[in-house]
C-alpha positions as CSV (number, residue, x, y, z in Angstrom):
1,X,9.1,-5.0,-21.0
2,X,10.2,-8.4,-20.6
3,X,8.4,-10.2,-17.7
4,X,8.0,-13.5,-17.2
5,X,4.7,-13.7,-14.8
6,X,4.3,-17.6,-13.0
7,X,1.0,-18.2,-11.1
8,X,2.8,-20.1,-8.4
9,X,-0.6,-20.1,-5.3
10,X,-4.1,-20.9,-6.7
11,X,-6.9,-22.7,-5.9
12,X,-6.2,-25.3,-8.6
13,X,-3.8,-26.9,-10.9
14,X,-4.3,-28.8,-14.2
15,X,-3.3,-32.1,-15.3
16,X,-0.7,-30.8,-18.0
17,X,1.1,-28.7,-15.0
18,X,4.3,-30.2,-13.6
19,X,3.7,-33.1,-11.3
20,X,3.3,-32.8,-7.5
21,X,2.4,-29.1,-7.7
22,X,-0.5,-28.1,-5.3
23,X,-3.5,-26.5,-5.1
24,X,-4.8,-23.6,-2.2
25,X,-7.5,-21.4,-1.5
26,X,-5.0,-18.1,-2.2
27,X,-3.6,-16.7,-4.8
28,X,0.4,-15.5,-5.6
29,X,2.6,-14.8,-8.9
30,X,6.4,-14.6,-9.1
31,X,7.1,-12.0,-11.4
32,X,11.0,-12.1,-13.7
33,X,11.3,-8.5,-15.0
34,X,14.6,-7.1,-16.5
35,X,14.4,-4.8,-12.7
36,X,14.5,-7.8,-10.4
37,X,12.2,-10.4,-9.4
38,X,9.2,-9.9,-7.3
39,X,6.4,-11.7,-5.7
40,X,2.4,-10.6,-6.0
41,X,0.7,-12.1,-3.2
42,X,2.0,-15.3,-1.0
43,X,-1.0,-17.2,-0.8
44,X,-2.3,-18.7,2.4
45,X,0.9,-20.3,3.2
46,X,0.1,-24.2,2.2
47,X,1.4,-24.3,-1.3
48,X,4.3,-21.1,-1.7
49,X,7.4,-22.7,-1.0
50,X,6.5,-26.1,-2.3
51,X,5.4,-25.0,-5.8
52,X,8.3,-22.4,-6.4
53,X,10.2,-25.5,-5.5
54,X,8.5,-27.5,-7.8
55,X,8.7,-24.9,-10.9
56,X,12.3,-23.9,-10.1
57,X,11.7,-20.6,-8.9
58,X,14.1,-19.3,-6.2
59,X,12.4,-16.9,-3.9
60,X,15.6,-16.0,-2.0
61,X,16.3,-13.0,-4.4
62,X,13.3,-11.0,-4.5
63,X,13.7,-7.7,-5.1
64,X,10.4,-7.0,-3.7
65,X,6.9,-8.4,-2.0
66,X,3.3,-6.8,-3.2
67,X,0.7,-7.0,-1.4
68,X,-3.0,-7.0,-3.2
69,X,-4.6,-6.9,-0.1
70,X,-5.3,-7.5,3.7
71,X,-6.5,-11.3,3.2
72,X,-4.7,-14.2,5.1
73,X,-5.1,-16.3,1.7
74,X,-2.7,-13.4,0.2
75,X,-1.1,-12.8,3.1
76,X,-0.9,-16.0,4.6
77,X,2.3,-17.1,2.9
78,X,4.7,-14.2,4.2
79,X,6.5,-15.9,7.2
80,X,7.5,-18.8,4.7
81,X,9.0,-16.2,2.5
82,X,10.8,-13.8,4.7
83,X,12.7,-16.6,5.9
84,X,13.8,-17.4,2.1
85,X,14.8,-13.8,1.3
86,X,15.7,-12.0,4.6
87,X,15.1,-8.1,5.0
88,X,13.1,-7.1,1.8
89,X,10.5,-4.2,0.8
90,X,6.8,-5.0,1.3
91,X,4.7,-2.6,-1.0
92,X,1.1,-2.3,0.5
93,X,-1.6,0.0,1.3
94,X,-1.9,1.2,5.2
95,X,-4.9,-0.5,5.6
96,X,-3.1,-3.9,5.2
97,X,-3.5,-5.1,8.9
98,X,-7.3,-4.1,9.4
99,X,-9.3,-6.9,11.6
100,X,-11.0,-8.6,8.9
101,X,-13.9,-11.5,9.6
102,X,-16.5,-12.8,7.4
103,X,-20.1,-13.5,8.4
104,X,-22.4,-16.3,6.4
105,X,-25.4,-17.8,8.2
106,X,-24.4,-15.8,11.7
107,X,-21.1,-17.3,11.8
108,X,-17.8,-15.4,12.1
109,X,-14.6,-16.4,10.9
110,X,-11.1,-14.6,11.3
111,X,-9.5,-13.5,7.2
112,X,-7.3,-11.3,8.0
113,X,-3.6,-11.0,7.9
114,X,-1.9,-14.0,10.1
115,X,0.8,-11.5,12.2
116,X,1.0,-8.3,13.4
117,X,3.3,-5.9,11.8
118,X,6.0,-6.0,14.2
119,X,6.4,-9.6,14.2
120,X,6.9,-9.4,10.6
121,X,9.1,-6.7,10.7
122,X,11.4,-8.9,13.1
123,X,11.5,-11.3,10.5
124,X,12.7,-8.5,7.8
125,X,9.6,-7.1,6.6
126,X,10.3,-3.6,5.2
127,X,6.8,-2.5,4.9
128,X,6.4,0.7,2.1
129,X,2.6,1.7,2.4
130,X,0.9,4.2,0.3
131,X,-2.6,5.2,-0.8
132,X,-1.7,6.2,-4.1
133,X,-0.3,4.6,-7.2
134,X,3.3,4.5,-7.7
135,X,5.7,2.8,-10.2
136,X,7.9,0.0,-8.5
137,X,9.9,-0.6,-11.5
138,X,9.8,1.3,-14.5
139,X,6.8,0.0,-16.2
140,X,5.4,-1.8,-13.2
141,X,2.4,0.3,-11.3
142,X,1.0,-0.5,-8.3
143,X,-2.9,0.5,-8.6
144,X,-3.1,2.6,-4.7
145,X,-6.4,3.0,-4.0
146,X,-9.0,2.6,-6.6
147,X,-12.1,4.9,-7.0
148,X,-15.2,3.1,-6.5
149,X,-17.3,5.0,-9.6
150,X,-19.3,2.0,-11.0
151,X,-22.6,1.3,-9.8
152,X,-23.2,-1.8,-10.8
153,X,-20.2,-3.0,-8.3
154,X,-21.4,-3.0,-4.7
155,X,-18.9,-5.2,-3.2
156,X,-19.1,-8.6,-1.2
157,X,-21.4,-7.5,1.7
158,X,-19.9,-10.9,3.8
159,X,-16.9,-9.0,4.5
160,X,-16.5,-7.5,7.8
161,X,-14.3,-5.1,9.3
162,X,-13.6,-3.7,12.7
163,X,-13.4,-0.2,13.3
164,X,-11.2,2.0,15.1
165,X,-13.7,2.2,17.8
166,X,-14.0,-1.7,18.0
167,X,-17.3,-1.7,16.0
168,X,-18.4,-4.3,13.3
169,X,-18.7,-2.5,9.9
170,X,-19.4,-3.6,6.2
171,X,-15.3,-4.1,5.2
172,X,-14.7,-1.0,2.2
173,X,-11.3,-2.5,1.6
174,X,-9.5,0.2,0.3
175,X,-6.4,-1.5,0.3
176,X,-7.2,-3.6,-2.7
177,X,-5.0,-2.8,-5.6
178,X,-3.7,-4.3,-8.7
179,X,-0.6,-4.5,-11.1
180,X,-0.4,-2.6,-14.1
181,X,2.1,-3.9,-16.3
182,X,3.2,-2.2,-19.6
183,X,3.8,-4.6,-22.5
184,X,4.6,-4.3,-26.2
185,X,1.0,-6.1,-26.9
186,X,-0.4,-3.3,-24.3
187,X,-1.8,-3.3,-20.4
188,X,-1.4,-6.1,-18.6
189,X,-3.6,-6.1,-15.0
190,X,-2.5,-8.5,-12.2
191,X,-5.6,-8.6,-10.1
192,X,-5.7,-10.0,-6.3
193,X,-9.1,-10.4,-5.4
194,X,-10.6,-7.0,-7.5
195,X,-12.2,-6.6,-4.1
196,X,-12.7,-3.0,-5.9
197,X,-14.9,-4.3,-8.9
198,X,-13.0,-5.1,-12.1
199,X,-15.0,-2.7,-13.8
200,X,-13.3,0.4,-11.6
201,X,-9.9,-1.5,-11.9
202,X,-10.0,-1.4,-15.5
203,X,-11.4,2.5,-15.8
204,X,-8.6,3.1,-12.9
205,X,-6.2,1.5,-14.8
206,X,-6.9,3.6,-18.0
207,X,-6.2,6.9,-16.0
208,X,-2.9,6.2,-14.7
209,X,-1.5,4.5,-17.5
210,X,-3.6,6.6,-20.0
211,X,-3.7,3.6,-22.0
212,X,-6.3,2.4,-23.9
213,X,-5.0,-0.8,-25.3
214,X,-5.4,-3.7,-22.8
215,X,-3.6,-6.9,-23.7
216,X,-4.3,-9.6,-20.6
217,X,-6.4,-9.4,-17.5
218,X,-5.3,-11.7,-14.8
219,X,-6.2,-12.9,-11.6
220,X,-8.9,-13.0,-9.1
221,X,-12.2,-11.5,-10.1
222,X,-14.3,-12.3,-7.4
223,X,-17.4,-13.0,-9.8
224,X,-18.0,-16.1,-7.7
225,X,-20.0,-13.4,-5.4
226,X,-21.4,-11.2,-7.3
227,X,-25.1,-10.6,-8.8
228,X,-26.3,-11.3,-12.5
229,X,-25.9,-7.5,-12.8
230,X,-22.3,-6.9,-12.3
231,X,-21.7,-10.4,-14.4
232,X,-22.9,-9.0,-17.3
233,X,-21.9,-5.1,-16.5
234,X,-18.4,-6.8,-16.0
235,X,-18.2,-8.7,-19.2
236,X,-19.6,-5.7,-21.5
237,X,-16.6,-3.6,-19.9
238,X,-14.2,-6.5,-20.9
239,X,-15.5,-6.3,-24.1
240,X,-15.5,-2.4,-24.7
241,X,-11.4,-3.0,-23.7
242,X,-11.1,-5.2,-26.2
243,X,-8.8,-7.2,-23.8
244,X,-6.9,-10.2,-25.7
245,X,-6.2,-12.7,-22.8
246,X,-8.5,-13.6,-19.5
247,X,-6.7,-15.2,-17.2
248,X,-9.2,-16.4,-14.6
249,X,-8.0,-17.3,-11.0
250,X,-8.9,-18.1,-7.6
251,X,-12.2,-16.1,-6.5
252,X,-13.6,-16.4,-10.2
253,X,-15.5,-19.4,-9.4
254,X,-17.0,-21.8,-11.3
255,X,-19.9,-19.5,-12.4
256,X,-17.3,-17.0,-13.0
257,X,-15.1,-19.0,-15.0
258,X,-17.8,-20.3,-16.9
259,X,-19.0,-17.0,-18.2
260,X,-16.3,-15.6,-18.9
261,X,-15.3,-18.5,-20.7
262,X,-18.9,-18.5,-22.7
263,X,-18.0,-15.2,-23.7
264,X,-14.6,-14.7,-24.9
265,X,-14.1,-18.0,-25.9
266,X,-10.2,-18.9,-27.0
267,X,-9.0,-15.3,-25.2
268,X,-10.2,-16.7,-21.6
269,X,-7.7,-19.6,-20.0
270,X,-7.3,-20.5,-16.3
271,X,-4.8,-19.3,-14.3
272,X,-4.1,-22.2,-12.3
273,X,-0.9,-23.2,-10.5
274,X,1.9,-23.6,-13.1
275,X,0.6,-20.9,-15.7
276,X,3.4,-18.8,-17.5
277,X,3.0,-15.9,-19.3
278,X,5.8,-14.0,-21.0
279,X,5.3,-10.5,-22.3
C-alpha cells in the first residue's frame, strides 16, 4: 500500500534516534499513505509537536485524527494539534468521552480525555464516531468495537468508569480499537493500548480482513498488567499468526517487552520515539 508509519509519542526513545527527541507516557504514530496523511493517537500532549518537529513531520495537512481510545495519554495531545491543522475529521468510538479514573491502593486519579467535546469541536474537531469497523482509506480499517471472546483476557481491573447514573463501575472500554493495515508482506495492526486483549484484536482482525497472513504487530500491548496466563496465552497466539515483526510500545512494560523479546527473538524491536516503518 505504501505507508510510511513514524512512532512520533512514546514512552521512550533510543540513543540511535535523532537528537533532542522526547520521551512520554502516551503513545501516537503519523501515518504517510498514498490517501493522505493521518495521525493515530496524540499522546498526552508533552512530546507531539516537539518530536514531529524534530523528525520533520508537518502535522498541518492531516487528512485525518484516529482515536484508539478514551485515555488522556492518547488523547492528551489533541488541542496542540487542532491548532496545527484547523477543522479536520476525528474517527472514534462514541464512548470516547466516558469519565475515566483509575484506582491503586484506594487512590483515584482522573485518565480520561482532557476536554469536553464541544470545546474541541470549537477548535475544529469533526468528530465521526462509530461502533463498527469501517475503512478510512482504502486498505486502512479502523477495528470498531472488538468482541471480547478470549478467556484468558480479563482486562485491567484498575480502570474505572462512571456510569450514566453517576456510579463507579469496572471500565469495559469498548471504545478501544486498532488499525488494520493491508500490506504487500500482509496485516499490519496498529494497537493503542489493546485495552481489548491482543489475543481478541488479532482473531478480530482476521474476520474483517479475512486475512490470515500477519506481517507486523505494533503498539501498546498492555502486558505490563496482565497475569502469567494471558502472557503466555498472548505469545502462543502470536506465534499461531506467525507474525514477522513485534513492534513493542508504551504499556508493554519492561516484563512485557522482555518476553516478548525472549520469544521471538530478531522479529520483536521497540517501538520507541523515532521508529519508521515503511510497507
Amino acid at each position: 500500500m505504501g505507508v510510511t508509519i513514524t512512532v512520533l509519542c512514546e514512552n521512550s526513545v533510543e540513543r540511535v534516534s535523532p537528537a533532542g527527541l522526547l520521551g512520554e507516557h502516551g503513545f501516537a504514530c503519523h501515518l504517510a499513505t498514498p490517501y493522505g496523511k493521518f495521525l493515530f493517537d496524540t499522546g498526552s500532549g508533552l512530546s507531539l509537536l516537539h518530536n514531529a518537529r524534530r523528525l520533520g513531520v508537518d502535522l498541518s495537512d492531516l487528512q485525518g485524527i484516529i482515536i484508539s481510545h478514551g485515555h488522556y495519554d492518547h488523547t492528551g495531545g489533541l488541542e496542540q494539534v487542532l491548532q496545527e491543522t484547523g477543522p479536520v475529521p476525528i474517527y472514534a468510538h462514541p464512548d470516547l468521552f466516558t469519565r475515566r479514573f483509575s484506582s491503586l491502593n484506594g487512590e483515584s486519579r482522573q485518565i480520561g480525555l482532557p476536554w469536553q467535546q464541544a470545546e474541541l469541536e470549537q477548535m475544529g474537531a469533526v468528530f465521526e464516531f462509530s461502533r463498527n469497523a469501517r475503512e478510512i482509506v482504502p486498505g486502512m480499517i479502523l477495528s470498531g468495537e472488538i468482541p471480547r471472546l478470549s478467556a484468558a483476557e480479563t482486562g485491567d481491573p484498575r480502570l474505572m468508569a462512571y456510569s450514566e447514573q453517576g456510579a463507579q463501575v469496572s471500565d469495559p472500554l469498548y471504545d478501544d480499537q486498532s488499525l488494520f493495515i493491508h500490506s504487500e508482506q500482509g496485516l499490519v495492526i496498529l494497537l493503542g493500548c489493546a485495552h481489548a486483549g491482543l489475543i481478541n484484536i488479532i482473531n478480530h482482525a482476521a474476520a474483517v480482513t479475512e486475512q490470515t497472513k500477519f506481517y507486523m504487530v505494533l503498539g501498546g500491548t498492555h502486558l505490563k498488567f496482565c497475569s502469567e496466563q494471558q502472557m503466555m496465552a498472548t505469545v502462543h497466539r502470536l506465534a499461531e499468526a506467525n507474525v514477522k515483526r513485534i513492534g513493542a510500545a508504551h504499556c508493554t512494560g519492561l516484563r512485557g517487552a522482555y518476553v516478548l523479546a525472549e520469544s521471538f527473538g530478531d522479529r520483536f524491536f521497540s517501538a520507541s520515539v523515532g521508529t519508521t516503518v515503511t510497507l
